[in-house]
VOLONU-643580 format. One line per field, with one value per residue (C-alpha): x, y, z; residue in three letters. Coordinates in Angstrom, 3 decimals, always signed. Layout:
% VOLONU-643580
east: c(X  ...)
north: c(Y  ...)
up: c(Z  ...)
residuo: c(ala  ...)
END
This chain:
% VOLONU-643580
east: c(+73.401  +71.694  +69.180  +67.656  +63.888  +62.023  +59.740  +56.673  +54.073  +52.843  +56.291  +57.596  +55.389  +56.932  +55.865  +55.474  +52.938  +51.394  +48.107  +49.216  +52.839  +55.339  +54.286  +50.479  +50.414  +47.242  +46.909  +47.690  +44.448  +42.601  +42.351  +41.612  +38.918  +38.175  +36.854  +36.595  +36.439  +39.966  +41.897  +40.588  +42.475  +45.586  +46.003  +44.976  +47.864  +50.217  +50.572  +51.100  +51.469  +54.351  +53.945  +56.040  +58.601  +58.666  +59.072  +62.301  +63.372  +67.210  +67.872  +69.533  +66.284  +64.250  +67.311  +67.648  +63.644  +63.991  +66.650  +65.618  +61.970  +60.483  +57.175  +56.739  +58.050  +55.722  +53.125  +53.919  +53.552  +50.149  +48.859  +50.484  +48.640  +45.406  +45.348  +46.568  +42.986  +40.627  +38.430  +38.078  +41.901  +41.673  +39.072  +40.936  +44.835  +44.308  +44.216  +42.490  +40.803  +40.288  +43.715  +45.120  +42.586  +43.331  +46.951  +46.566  +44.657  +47.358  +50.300  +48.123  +47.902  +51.159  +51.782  +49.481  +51.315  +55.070  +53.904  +51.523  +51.305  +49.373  +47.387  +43.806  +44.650  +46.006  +42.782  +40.583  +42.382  +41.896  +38.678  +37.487  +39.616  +38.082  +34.998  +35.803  +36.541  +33.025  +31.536  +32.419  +30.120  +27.549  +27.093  +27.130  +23.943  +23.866  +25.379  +27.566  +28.871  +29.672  +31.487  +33.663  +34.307  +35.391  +37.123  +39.505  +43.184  +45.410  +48.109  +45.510  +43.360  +40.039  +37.069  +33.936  +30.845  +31.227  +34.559  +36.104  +35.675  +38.847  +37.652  +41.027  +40.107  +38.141  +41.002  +43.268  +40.870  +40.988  +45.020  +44.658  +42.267  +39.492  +36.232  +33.669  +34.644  +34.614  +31.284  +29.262  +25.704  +26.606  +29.890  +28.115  +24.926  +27.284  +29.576  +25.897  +25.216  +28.437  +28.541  +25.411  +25.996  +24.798  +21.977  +19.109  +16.699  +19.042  +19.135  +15.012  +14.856  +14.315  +16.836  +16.025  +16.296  +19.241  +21.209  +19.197  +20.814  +24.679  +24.340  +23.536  +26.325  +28.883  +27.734  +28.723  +31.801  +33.986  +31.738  +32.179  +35.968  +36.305  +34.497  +36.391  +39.619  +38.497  +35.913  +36.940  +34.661  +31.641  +28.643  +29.409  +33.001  +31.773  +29.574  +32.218  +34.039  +30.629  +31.913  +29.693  +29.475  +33.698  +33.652  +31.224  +33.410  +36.437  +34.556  +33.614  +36.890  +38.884  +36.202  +37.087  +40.719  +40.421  +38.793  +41.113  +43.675  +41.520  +41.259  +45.011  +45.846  +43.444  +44.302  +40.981  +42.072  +43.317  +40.781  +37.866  +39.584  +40.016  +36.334  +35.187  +38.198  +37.932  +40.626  +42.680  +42.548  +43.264  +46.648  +47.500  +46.707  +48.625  +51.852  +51.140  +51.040  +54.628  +56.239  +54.486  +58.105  +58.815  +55.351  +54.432  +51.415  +47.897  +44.645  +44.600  +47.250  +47.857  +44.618  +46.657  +49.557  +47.709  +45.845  +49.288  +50.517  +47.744  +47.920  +51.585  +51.144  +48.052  +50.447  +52.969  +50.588  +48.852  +53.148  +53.891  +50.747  +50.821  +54.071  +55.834  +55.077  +51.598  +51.721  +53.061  +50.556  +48.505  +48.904  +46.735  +49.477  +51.970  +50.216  +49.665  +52.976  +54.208  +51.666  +52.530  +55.948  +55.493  +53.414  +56.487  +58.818  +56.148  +56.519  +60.089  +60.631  +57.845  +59.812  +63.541  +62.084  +61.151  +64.373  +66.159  +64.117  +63.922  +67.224  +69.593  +68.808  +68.583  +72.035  +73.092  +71.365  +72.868  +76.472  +75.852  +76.798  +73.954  +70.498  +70.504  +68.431  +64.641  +64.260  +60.892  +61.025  +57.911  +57.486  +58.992  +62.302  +62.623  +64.798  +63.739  +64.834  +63.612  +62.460  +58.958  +58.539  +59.725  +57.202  +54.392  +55.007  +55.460  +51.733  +50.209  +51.454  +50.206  +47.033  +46.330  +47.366  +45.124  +41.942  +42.338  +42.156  +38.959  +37.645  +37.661  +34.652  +31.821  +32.401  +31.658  +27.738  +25.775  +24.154  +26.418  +29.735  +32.758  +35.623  +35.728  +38.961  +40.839  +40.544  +38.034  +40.721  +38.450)
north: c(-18.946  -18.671  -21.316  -21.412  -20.870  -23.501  -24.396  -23.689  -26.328  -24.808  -24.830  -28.767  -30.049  -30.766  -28.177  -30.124  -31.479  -28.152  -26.847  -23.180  -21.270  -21.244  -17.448  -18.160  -18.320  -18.660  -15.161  -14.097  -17.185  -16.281  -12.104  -13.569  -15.082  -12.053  -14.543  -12.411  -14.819  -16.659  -13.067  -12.351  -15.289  -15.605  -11.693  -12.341  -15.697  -12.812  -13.455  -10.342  -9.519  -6.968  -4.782  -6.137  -4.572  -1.682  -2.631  -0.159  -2.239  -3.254  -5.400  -8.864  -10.627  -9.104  -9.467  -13.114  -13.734  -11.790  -13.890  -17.106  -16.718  -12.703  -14.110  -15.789  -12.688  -10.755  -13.054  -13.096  -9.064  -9.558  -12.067  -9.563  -7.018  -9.005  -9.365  -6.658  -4.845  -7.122  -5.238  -7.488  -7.010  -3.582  -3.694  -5.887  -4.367  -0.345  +2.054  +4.662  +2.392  +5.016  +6.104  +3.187  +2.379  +5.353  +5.329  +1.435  +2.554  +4.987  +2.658  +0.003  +3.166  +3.565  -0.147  -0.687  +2.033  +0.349  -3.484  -2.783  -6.640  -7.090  -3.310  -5.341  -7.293  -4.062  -1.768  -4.385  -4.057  -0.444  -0.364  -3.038  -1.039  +2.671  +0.708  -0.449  +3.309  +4.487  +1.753  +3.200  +6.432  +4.357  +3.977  +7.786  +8.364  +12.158  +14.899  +15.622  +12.348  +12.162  +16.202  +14.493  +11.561  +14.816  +16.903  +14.032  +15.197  +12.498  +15.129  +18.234  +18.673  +16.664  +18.832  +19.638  +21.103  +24.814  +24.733  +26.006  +22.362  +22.559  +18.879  +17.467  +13.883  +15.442  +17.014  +13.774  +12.607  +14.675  +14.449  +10.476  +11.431  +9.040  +10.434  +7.476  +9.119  +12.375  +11.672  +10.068  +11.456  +11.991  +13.748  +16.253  +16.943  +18.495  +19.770  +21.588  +22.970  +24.522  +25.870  +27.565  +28.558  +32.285  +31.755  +30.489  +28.758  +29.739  +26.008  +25.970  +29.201  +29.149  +30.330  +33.925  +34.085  +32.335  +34.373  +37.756  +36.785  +36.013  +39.243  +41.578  +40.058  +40.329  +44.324  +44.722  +43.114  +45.991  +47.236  +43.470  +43.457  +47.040  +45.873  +42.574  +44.453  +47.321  +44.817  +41.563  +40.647  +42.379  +40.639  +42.165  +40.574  +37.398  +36.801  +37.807  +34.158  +32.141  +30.123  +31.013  +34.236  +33.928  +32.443  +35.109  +37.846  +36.369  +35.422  +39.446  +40.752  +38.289  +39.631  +43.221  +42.414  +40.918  +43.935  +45.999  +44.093  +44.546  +48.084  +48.362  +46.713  +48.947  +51.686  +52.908  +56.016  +57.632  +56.426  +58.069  +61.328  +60.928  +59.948  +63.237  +65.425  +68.662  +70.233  +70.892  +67.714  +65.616  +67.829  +66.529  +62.832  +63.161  +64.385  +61.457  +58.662  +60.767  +60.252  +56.509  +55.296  +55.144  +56.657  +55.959  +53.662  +54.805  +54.310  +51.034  +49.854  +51.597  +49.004  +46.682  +46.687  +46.843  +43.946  +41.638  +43.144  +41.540  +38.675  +37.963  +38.703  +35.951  +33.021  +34.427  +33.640  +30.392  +28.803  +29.949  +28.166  +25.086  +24.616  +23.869  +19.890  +20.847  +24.466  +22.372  +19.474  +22.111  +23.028  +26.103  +27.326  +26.917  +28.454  +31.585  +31.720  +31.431  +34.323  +36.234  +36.084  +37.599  +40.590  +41.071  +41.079  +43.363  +46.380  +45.347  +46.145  +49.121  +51.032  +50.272  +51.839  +55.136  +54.942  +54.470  +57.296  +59.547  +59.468  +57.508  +59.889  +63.198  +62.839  +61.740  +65.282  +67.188  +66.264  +66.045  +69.608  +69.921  +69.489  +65.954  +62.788  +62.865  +59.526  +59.775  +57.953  +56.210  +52.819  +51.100  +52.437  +50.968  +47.925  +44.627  +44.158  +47.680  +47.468  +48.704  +46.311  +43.369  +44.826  +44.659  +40.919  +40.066  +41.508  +39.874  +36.845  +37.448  +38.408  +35.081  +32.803  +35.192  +34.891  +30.895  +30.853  +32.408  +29.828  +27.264  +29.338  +28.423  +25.227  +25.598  +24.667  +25.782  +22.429  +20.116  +22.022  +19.997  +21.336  +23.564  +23.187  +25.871  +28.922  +30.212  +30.298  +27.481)
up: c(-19.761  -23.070  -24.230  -27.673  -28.122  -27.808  -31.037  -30.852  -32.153  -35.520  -36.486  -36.121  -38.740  -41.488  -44.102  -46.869  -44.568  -43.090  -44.325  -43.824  -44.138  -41.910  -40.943  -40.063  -36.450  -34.725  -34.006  -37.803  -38.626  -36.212  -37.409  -40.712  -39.597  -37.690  -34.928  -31.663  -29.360  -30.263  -30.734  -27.607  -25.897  -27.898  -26.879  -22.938  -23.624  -24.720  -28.221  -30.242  -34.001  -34.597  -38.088  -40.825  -41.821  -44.486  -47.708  -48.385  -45.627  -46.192  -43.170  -43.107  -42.919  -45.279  -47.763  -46.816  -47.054  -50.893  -51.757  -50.572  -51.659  -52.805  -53.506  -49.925  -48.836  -50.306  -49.182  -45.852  -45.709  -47.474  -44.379  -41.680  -43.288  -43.946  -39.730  -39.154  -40.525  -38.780  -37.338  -34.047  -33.863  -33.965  -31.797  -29.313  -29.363  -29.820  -27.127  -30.343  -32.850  -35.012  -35.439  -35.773  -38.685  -40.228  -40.042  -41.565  -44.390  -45.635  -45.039  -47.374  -50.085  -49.999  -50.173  -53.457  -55.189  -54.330  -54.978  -58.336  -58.481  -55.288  -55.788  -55.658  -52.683  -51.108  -51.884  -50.733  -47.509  -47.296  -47.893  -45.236  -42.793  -43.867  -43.906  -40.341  -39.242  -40.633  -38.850  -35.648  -36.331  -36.607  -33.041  -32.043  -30.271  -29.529  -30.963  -27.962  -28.126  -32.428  -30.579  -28.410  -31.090  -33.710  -31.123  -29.431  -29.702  -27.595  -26.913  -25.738  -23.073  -22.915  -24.934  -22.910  -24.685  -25.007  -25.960  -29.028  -31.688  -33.422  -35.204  -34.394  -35.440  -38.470  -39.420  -39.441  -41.486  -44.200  -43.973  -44.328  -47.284  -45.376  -47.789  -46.561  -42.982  -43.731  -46.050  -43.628  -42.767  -39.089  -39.907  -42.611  -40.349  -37.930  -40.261  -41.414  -38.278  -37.278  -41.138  -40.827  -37.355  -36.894  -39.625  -38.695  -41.091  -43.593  -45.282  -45.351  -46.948  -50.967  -53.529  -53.859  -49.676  -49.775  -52.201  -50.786  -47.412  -48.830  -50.615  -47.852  -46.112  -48.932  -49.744  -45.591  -45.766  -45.394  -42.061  -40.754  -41.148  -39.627  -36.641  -36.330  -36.357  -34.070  -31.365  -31.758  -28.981  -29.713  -30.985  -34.728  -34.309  -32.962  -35.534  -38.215  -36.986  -37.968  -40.464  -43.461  -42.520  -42.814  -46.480  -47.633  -46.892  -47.864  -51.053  -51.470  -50.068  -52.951  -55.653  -54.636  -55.238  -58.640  -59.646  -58.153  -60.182  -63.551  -62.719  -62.395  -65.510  -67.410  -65.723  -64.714  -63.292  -66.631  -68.977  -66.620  -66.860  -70.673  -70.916  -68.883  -68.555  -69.270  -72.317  -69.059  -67.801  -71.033  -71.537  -67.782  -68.775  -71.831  -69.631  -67.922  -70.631  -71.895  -68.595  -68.279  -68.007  -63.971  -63.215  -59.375  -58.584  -59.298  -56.758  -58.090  -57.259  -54.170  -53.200  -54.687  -52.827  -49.540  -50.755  -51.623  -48.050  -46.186  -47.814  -47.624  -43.905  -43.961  -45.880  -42.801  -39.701  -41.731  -41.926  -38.519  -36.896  -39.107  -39.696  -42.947  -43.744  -43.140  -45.696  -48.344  -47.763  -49.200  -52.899  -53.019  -50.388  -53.052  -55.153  -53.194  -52.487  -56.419  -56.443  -53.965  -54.959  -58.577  -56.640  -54.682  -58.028  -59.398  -56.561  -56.624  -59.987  -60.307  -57.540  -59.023  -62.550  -60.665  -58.888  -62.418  -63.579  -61.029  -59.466  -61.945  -65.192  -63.203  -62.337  -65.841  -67.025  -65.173  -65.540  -69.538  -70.833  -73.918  -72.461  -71.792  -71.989  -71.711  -69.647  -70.398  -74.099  -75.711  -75.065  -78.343  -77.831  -73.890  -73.241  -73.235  -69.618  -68.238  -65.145  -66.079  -68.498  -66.454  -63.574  -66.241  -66.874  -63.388  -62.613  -65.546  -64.054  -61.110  -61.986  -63.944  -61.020  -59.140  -60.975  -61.806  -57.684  -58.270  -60.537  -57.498  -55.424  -57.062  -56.648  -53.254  -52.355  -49.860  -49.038  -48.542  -47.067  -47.111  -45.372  -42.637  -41.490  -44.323  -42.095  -44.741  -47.662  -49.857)
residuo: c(unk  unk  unk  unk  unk  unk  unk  unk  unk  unk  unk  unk  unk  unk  unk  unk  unk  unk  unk  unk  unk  unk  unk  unk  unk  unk  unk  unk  unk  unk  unk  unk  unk  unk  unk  unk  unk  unk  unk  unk  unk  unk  unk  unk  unk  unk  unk  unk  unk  unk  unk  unk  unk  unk  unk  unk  unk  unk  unk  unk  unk  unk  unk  unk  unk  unk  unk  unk  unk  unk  unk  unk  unk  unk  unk  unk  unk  unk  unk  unk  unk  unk  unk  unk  unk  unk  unk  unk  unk  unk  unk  unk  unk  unk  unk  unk  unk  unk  unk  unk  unk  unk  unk  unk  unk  unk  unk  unk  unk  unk  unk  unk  unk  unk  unk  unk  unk  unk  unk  unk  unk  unk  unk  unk  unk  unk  unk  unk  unk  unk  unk  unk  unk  unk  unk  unk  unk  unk  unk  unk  unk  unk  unk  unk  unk  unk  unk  unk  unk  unk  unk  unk  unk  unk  unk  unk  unk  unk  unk  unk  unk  unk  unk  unk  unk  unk  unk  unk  unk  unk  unk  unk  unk  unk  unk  unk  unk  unk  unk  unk  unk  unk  unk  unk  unk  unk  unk  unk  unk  unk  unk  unk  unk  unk  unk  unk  unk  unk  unk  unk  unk  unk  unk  unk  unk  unk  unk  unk  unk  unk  unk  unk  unk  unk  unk  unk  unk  unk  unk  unk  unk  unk  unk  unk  unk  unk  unk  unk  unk  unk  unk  unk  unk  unk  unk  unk  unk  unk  unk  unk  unk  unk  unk  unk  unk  unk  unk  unk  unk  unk  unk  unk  unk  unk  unk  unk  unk  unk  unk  unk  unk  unk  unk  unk  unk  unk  unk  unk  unk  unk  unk  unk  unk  unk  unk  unk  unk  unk  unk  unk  unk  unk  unk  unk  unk  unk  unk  unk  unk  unk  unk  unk  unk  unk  unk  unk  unk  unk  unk  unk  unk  unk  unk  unk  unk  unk  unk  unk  unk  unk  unk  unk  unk  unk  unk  unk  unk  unk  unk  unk  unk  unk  unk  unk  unk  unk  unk  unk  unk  unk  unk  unk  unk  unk  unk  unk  unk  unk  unk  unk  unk  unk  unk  unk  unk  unk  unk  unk  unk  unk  unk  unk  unk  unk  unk  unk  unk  unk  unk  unk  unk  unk  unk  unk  unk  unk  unk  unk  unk  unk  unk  unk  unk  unk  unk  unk  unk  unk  unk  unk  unk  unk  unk  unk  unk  unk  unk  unk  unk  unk  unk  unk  unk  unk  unk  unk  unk  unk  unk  unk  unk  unk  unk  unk  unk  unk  unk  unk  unk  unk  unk  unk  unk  unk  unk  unk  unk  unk  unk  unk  unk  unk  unk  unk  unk  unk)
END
């Protein structure tokens, strides 16, 4: 047998009558009030606040409640919401405060940006509740504890001290864009040490030992990364996965490339041996500029290519541990992969050209019965859509994405390092 609910006693006064509306129940007053004491009874009574609906929400009762009345809907959203980021509340109902706050303040972002009419009521929320998510840092007394705080991941294995601090809830963090969390003093002074980590009295040095010290370590880069690759477990490679120590040679290894890639575009290689070629020599580079049509890659950009091979292969392993929502979170990964992509229609199109050349127009000459085509024709009279030419435009393009990359490292500073969570590529 069925019986109908029974009413409860907020809701048989008349509400012309009642002082609040129909959906303030004591629980919903009571978090805006943020009075512990009375949340903490109404929850131990069993009363419980269930999350409004969303607001793309199609249902029969949100349509009924927009029809009826869309600004007590509205309204009514606004007062779940309101409770909803109390801190006693949160306090009081989560099993992982923090998460829950954090995961509150970015359904309230998203909220102010689809209701524009309530945005202030909205952001005020959102900060109290990333205000309420701070707080909790506040009472961190050691820096084992503010560890374990940083390092919680609900679906790993507990982190004990010595282990590997992948910064799990750090990382959340910075994906729910929470900057007063991320910002805070206790949050930074450990982000300092593990930064530095490797260096010591590297922050109390002055300028000139600071930037003495990140220069001997970007001049050694190339011994650092051999050893890495060849000892990964040797002192020399452990210290090559200190974070600073990381950035620095990245830094240098990325500087080497760009001026690989300037070198290439110049073409270094022929104007040193028409700066101090012998007569000998300059006849050979002057063969060379005549047959510049399907020419094969110079040192350059041999480096070059091995550079945009190691890098490909880096954007490979970075999508294949992260996954793809969380490689396109990131738009310096699309980015690198626009870039990337050009570098691969560049050696695409530099080795179809020497194909054409080489193997295409040998063939042609050899059938014709007069002496045949030179392939090797100067520059004005190629096609618009040669292969070399479309290879040459590719790079360019490349190259500029390349070097406004480049443009974001110095705004890196040594004092106050923000993110440590980029493997190294910021």
């Amino acid at each position: 047998m069925l019986y109908e609910p029974a009413v409860l006693s907020w809701e048989s006064v008349e509400r012309s009558a009642a002082t609040f509306t129909p959906d303030i129940t004591p629980l919903i007053l009571a978090a805006h009030k943020n009075n512990y004491e009375i949340i903490k009874i109404l929850l131990d009574r069993g009363a419980s606040l269930p999350m409004p609906h969303d607001i793309r929400c199609g249902c029969d009762e949100c349509v009924d409640a927009i029809n009826t009345d869309s600004l007590r809907h509205s309204q009514a959203r606004i007062n779940a919401y309101k409770a909803l980021t109390a801190s006693s509340l949160i306090a009081l109902s989560s099993r992982d405060p923090v998460l829950t706050a954090f995961e509150l303040s970015w359904e309230l972002r998203n909220l102010s940006r689809m209701e524009t009419e309530f945005r202030a009521q909205y952001q005020d929320m959102r900060s109290s509740v990333q205000e309420f998510a701070t707080a909790l840092l506040d009472y961190v007394r050691s820096s084992k504890e503010l560890e374990i705080m940083l390092n919680y991941d609900p679906d790993g294995e507990p982190w004990e001290p010595g282990d590997h601090q992948s910064l799990e809830r750090l990382k959340l963090a910075i994906k729910y864009k929470q900057k007063m969390f991320v910002a805070h003093p206790s949050v930074q002074q450990l982000l300092a040490s593990i930064w530095y980590e490797g260096l010591p009295g590297f922050r109390r040095k002055n300028l000139i030992g600071q930037l003495t010290q990140v220069f001997k370590l970007a001049i050694m880069f190339p011994v650092y990364c051999t050893i890495y690759m060849l000892a990964p477990t040797s002192p020399m490679g452990l210290f090559m996965k200190k974070p600073f120590v990381k950035f620095i040679c990245h830094s240098s290894s990325y500087a080497l490339f760009l001026m690989l890639l300037g070198a290439a575009s110049q073409r270094v290689e022929i104007l040193v041996l028409e700066w101090f070629g012998t007569e000998s020599v300059q006849e050979m580079v002057r063969e060379w500029k005549r047959k510049e049509r399907g020419a094969g890659p110079g040192l350059a950009e041999c480096g070059v290519i091995l550079y945009v091979a190691s890098l490909i292969w880096g954007e490979m392993r970075t999508l294949w541990d992260g996954g793809i929502m969380e490689y396109i979170s990131d738009l310096w990964n699309i980015v690198d992969f626009v870039t990337n992509m050009f570098y691969v229609m560049w050696i695409s199109l530099r080795f179809s050209s020497i194909f054409v050349v080489w193997v295409s127009y040998s063939i042609i000459c050899v059938r014709e019965a007069n002496e045949g085509r030179d392939p090797w024709y100067p520059r004005e009279q190629w096609d618009i859509f040669d292969p070399m030419l479309l290879s040459e435009g590719a790079f360019a393009a490349g190259m500029i994405f390349r070097y406004n990359k480049f443009i974001y490292l110095p705004t890196f500073s040594m004092q106050t390092p923000k993110e440590l969570t980029k493997d190294g590529k910021k």
